[in-house]
C-alpha positions as CSV (number, residue, x, y, z in Angstrom):
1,X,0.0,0.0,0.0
2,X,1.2,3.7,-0.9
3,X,1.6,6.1,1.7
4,X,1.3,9.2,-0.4
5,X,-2.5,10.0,0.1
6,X,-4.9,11.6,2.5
7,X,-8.3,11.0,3.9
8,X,-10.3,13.8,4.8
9,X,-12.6,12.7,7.7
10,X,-14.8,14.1,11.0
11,X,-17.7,12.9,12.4
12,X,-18.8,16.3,12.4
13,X,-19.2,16.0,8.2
14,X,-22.1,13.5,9.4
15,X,-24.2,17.1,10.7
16,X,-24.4,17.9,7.2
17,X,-28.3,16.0,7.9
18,X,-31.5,17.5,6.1
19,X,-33.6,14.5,8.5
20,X,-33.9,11.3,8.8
21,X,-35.9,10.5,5.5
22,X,-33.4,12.7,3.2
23,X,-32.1,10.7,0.6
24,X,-28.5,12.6,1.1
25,X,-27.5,10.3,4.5
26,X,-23.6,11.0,5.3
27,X,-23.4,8.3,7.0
28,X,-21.7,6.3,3.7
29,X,-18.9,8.2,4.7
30,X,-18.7,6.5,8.0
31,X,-19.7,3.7,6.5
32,X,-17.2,3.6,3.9
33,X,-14.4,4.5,6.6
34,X,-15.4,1.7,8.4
35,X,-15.2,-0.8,5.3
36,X,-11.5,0.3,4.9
37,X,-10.4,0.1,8.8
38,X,-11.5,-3.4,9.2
39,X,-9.8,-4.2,5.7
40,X,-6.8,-2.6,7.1
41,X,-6.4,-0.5,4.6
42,X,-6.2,2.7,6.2
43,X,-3.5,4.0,8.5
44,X,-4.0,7.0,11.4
45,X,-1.7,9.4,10.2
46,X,-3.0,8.6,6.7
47,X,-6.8,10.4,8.2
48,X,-7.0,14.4,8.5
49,X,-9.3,16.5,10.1
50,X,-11.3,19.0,8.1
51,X,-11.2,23.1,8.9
52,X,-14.5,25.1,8.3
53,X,-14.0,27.3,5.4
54,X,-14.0,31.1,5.9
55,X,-16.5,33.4,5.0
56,X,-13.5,35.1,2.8
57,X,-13.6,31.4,1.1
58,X,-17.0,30.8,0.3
59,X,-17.6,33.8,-0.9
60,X,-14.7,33.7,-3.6
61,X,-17.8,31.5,-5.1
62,X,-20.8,32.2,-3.2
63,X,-23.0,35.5,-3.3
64,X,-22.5,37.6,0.3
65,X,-26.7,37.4,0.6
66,X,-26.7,33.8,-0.3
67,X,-24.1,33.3,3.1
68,X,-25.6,35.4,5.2
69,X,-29.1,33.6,4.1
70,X,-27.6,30.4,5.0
71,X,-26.7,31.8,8.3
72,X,-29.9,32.7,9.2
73,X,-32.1,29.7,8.3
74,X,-29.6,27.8,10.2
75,X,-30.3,29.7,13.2
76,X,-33.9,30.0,12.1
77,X,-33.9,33.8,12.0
78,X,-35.4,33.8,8.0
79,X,-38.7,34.4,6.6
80,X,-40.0,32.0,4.4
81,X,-39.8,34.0,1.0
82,X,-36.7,35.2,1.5
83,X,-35.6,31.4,1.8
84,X,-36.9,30.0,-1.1
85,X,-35.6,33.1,-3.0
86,X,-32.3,31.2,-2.2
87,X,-33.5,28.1,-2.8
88,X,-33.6,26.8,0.8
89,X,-36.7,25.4,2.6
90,X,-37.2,23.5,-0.3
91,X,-37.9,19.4,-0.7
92,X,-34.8,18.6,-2.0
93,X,-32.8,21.4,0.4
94,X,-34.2,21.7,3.4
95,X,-33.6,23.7,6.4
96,X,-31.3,22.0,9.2
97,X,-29.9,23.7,12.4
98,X,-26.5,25.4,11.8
99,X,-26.7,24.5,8.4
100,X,-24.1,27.0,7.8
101,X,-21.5,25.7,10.0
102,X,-22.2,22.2,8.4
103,X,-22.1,23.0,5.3
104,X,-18.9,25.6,5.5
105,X,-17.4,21.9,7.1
106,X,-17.7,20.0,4.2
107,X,-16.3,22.9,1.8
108,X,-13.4,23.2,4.5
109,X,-12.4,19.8,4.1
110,X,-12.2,19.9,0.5
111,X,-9.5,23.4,0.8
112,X,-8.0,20.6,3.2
113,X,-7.5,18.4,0.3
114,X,-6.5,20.7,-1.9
115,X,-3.8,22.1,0.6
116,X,-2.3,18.9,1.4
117,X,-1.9,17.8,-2.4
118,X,-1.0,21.6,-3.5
119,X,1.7,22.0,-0.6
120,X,3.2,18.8,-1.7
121,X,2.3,17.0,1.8
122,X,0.6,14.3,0.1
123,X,0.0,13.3,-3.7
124,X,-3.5,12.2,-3.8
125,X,-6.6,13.8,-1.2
126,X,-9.9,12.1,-0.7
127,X,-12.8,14.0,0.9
128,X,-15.9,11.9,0.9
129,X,-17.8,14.7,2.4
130,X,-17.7,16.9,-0.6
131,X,-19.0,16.9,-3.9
132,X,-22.1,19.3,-3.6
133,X,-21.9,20.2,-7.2
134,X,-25.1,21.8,-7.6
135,X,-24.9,24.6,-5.5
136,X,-24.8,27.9,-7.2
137,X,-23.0,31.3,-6.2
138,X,-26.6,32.5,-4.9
139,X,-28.7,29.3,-4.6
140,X,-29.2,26.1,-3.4
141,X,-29.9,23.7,-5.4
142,X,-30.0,19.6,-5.2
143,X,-29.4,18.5,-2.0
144,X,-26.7,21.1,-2.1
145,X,-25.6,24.4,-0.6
146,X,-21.9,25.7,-0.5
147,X,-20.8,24.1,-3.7
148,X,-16.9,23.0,-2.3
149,X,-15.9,22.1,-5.8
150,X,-16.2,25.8,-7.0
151,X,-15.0,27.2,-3.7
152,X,-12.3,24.8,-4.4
153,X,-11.5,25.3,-8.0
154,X,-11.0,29.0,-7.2
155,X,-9.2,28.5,-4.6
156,X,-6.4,26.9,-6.2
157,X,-6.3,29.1,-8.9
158,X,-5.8,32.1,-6.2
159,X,-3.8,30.8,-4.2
160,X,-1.4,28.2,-6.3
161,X,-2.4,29.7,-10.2
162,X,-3.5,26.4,-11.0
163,X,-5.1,25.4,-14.2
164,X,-8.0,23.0,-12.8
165,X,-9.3,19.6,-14.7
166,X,-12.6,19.3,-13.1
167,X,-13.9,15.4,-14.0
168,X,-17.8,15.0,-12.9
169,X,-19.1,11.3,-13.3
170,X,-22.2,11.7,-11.0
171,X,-25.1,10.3,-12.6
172,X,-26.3,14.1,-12.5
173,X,-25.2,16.7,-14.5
174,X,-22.4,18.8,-12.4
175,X,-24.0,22.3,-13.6
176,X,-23.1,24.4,-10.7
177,X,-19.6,23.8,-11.5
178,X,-20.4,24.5,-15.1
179,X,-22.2,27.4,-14.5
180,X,-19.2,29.0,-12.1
181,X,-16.7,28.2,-14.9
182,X,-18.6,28.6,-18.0
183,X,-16.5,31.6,-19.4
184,X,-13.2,30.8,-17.6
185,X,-10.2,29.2,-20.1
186,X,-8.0,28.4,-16.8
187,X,-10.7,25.4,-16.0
188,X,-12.2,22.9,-17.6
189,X,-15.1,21.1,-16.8
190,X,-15.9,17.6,-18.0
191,X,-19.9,15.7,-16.9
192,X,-20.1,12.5,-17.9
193,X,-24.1,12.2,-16.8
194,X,-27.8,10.5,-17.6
195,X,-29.0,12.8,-20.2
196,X,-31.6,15.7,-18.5
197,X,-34.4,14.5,-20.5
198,X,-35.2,12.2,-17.4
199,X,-33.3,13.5,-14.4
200,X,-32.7,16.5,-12.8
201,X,-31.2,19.1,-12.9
202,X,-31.9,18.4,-16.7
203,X,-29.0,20.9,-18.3
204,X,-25.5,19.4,-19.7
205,X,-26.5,19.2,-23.1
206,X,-23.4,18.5,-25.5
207,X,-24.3,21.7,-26.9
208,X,-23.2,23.7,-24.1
209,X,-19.7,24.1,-25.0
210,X,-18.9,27.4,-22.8
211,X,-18.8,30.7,-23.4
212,X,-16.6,33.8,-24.2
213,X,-12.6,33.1,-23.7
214,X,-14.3,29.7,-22.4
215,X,-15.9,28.7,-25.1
216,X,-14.2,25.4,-25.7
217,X,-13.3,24.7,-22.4
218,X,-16.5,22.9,-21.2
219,X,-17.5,18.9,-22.6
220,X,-20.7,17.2,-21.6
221,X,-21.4,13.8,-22.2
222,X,-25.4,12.8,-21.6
223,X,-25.7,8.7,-21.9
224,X,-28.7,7.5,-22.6
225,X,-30.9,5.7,-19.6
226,X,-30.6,2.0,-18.9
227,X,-26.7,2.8,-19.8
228,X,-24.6,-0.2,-19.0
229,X,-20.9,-0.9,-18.0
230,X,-19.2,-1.3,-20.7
231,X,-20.5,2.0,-22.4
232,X,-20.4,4.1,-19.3
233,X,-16.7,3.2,-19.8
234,X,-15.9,3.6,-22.5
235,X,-17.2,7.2,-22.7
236,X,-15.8,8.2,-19.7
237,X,-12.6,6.3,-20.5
238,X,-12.3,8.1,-23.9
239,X,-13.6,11.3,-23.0
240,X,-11.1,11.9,-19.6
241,X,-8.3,10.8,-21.6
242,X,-8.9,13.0,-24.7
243,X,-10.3,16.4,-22.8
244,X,-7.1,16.0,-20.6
245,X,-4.5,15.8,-23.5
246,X,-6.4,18.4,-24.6
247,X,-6.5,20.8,-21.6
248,X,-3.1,19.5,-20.1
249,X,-3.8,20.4,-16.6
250,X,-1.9,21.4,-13.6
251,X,-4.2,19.5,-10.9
252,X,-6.9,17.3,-11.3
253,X,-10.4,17.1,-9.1
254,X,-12.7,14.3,-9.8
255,X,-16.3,14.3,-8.3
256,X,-17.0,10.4,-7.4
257,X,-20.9,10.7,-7.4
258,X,-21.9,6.9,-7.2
259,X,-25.7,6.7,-8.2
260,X,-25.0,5.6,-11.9
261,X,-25.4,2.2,-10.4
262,X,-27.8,-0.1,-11.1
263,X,-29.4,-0.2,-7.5
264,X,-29.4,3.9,-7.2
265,X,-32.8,4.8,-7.0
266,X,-32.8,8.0,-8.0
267,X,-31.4,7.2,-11.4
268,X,-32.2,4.9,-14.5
269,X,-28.3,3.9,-15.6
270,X,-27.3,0.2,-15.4
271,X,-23.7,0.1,-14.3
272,X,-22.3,-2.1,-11.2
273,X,-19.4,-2.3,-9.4
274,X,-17.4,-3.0,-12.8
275,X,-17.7,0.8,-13.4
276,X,-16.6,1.9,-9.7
277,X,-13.5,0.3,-10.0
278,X,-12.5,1.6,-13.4
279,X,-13.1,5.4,-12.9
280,X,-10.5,5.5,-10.3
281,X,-8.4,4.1,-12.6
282,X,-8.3,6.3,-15.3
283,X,-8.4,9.2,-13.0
284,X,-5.0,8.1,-11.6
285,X,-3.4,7.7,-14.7
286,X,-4.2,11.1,-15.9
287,X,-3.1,12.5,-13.0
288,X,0.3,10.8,-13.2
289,X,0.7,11.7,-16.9
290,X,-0.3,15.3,-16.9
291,X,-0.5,16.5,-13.2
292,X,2.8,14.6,-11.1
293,X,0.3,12.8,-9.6
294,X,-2.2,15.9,-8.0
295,X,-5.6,14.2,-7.8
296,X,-8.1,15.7,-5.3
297,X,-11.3,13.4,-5.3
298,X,-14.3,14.5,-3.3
299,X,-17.8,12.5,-3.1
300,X,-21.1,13.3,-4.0
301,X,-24.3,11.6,-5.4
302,X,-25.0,7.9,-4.2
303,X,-28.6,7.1,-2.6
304,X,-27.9,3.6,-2.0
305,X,-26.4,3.9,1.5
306,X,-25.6,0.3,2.1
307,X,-24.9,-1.7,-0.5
308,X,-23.3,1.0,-3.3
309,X,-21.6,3.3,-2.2
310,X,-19.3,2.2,0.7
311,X,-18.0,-0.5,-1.7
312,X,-17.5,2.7,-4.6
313,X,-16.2,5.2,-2.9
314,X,-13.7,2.2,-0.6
315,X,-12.0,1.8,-4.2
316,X,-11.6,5.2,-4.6
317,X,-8.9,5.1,-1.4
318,X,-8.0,1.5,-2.6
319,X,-6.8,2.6,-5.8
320,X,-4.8,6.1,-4.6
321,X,-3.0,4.2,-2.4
322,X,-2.6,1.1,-5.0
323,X,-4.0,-1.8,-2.5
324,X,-6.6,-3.4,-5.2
325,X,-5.0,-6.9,-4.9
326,X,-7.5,-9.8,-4.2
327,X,-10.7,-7.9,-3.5
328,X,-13.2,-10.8,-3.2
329,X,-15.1,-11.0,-0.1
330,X,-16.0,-8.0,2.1
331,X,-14.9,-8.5,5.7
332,X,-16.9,-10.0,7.9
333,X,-17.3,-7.6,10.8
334,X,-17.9,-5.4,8.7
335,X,-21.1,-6.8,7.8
336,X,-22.0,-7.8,11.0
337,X,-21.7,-4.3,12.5
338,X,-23.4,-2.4,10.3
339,X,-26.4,-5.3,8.9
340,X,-28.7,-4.4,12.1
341,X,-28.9,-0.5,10.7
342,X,-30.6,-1.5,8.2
343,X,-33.5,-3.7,6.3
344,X,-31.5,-4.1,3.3
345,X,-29.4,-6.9,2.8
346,X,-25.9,-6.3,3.0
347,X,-23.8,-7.6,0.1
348,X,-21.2,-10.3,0.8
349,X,-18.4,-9.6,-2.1
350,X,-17.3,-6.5,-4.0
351,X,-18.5,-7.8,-6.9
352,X,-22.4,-7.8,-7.8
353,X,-22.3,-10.6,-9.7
354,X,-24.1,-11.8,-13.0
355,X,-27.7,-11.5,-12.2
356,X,-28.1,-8.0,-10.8
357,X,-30.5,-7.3,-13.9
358,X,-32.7,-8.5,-16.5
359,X,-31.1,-7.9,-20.1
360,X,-31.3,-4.8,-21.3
361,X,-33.6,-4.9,-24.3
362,X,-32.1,-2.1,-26.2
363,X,-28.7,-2.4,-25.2
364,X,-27.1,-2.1,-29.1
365,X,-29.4,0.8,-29.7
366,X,-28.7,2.7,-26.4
367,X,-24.4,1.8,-27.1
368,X,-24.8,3.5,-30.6
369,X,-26.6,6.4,-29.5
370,X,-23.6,6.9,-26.8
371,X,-21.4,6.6,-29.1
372,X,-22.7,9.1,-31.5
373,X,-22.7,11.6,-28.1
374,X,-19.4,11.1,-27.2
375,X,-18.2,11.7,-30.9
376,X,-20.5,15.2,-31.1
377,X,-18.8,16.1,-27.3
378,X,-15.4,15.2,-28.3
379,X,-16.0,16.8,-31.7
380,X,-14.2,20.3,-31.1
381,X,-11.1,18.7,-29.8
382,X,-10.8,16.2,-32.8
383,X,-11.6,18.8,-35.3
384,X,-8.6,20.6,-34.0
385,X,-6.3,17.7,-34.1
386,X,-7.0,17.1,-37.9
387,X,-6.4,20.7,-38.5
388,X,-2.8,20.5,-37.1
């Protein structure tokens, strides 16, 4: 195992809670922390503690009305228009106490990351807490308020001049990132996502390319629903390695959102485990080839708690820290501990297995129409290439 990475962890990321029947339930973090401890495949001084972000911070992406708004609901000193003007109150956002100090938390501990990987303390950072790539500079939006990733992105461009690969394979469309970047050439910003015609937020269209000295500098890649392993893949595979050649980055930050599985049931792709331990992958290769190895991965999406995500987001860690060897059966204890939390059943292996779905009827159909996407996405990149 490689002792060159980080892992961003509190318990105090688990008061980022909407209620009990939220979908968005940090305890995967703990969950996924505990998967890795009783693998042994995390060591003490491997684990750092996340610092709140400033207000100085958030607001180098975040509106001073939209904090101060946050403030207040969290101490429940706001009306109720002047919420939902901010897009808080709301189903999917709802108010929490001290959702400001929360929420500042979780953008804290991905300026932890970035630190530690910037600095040179560590190569690779992994803060499951983060990932709230939704938020906008004066709204909430999807489950999310401070967006860390654009606090994030701006940060390291203040503070180290970095030019920032952001990578976004949440089954969602990473749009407040988008948005927050949409006419800067210094970042690029690459959402490989379920097409908007069936899920929310229902924007990253290939046709939004960026604008102004960005124009050019954004790639979206919608896959059709019912979207499988193999094509997932290969899109993501293609499309990270080409848009990364292309850009050339100084730092990479991948969003790990892990609801393009099969069992997520907020979303209608078809990918399984297969896919969670590839992504990793091909991040870490870019990152060696372009970057010296600076990959900052933060969390995100993932609705099934128990059975998903712990085993994704584990071979995030597993594969910065290159201890992949001989992952058959998850330990134990492990399942044990945590099988009385819960009514579903707890898998056994990191595998899914053969028979986690029926066949896909249209599977040919849905691969060619991904295909055709990824060609139109990449299409501004390749166009350049035969030019030269």
């Amino acid at each position: 195992m490689k002792d060159d990475s980080v892992f961003i962890y509190s318990p105090e990321l688990l008061n980022y809670k909407f209620n009990k029947h939220h979908p968005f339930n940090q305890v995967r973090i703990q969950l996924t922390l505990d998967l890795l401890k009783r693998m042994g495949a995390i060591r003490d001084h491997q684990m750092v503690s996340p610092r709140p972000a400033t207000r100085e911070e958030l607001l180098l992406n975040h509106d001073p009305g939209f904090v101060e708004a946050v403030t207040l609901a969290g101490n429940h000193g706001i009306s109720k228009e002047l919420s939902e003007n901010y897009g808080l109150g709301t189903e999917d956002t709802p108010i929490f106490t001290n959702m400001h100090e929360a929420s500042s938390l979780l953008v804290g501990g991905t300026l932890t990351a970035v630190d530690h990987v910037m600095s040179g303390k560590a190569r690779h950072a992994l803060h499951l807490g983060g990932g709230l790539h939704h938020g906008f500079s004066g709204k909430a939006s999807g489950f999310c308020i401070y967006n860390d990733c654009s606090v994030a992105i701006k940060y390291m461009q203040e503070k180290y001049g970095a030019r920032v690969l952001y990578i976004d394979t949440d089954a969602h469309h990473g749009d407040g990132v988008q948005w927050s970047f949409y006419d800067d050439p210094n970042v690029c910003t690459l959402s490989i996502h379920e097409t908007g015609r069936y899920l929310f937020p229902g924007t990253g269209n290939i046709t939004e390319r960026g604008q102004g000295q960005g124009y050019g500098f954004t790639f979206n890649v919608p896959v059709d629903a019912f979207t499988e392993d193999e094509s997932w893949l290969h899109c993501c595979k293609t499309a990270m390695n080409e848009v990364a050649n292309f850009f050339k980055p100084d730092v990479i930050l991948t969003q790990n959102g892990a609801d393009a599985h099969y069992l997520d049931p907020l979303t209608h792709l078809s990918c399984t485990m297969n896919t969670y331990k590839e992504i990793p992958k091909i991040a870490h290769e870019i990152a060696h080839q372009y970057c010296d190895g600076r990959w900052i991965a933060v969390g995100g999406g993932g609705y099934d708690i128990w059975s998903v995500v712990p085993r994704a987001w584990a071979l995030i860690w597993l594969e910065m820290t290159e201890n992949l060897t001989e992952l058959t059966q998850l330990p134990m204890s492990w399942i044990e501990k945590w099988q009385s939390h819960t009514t579903d059943k707890l898998p056994l292996k990191w595998d899914d297995g053969d028979q986690l779905y029926s066949p896909i009827p249209r599977r040919a159909e849905i691969t060619e129409k991904n295909e055709q996407t990824l060609e139109r996405a990449l299409y501004p990149i390749r166009d350049r290439k035969k030019a030269n």
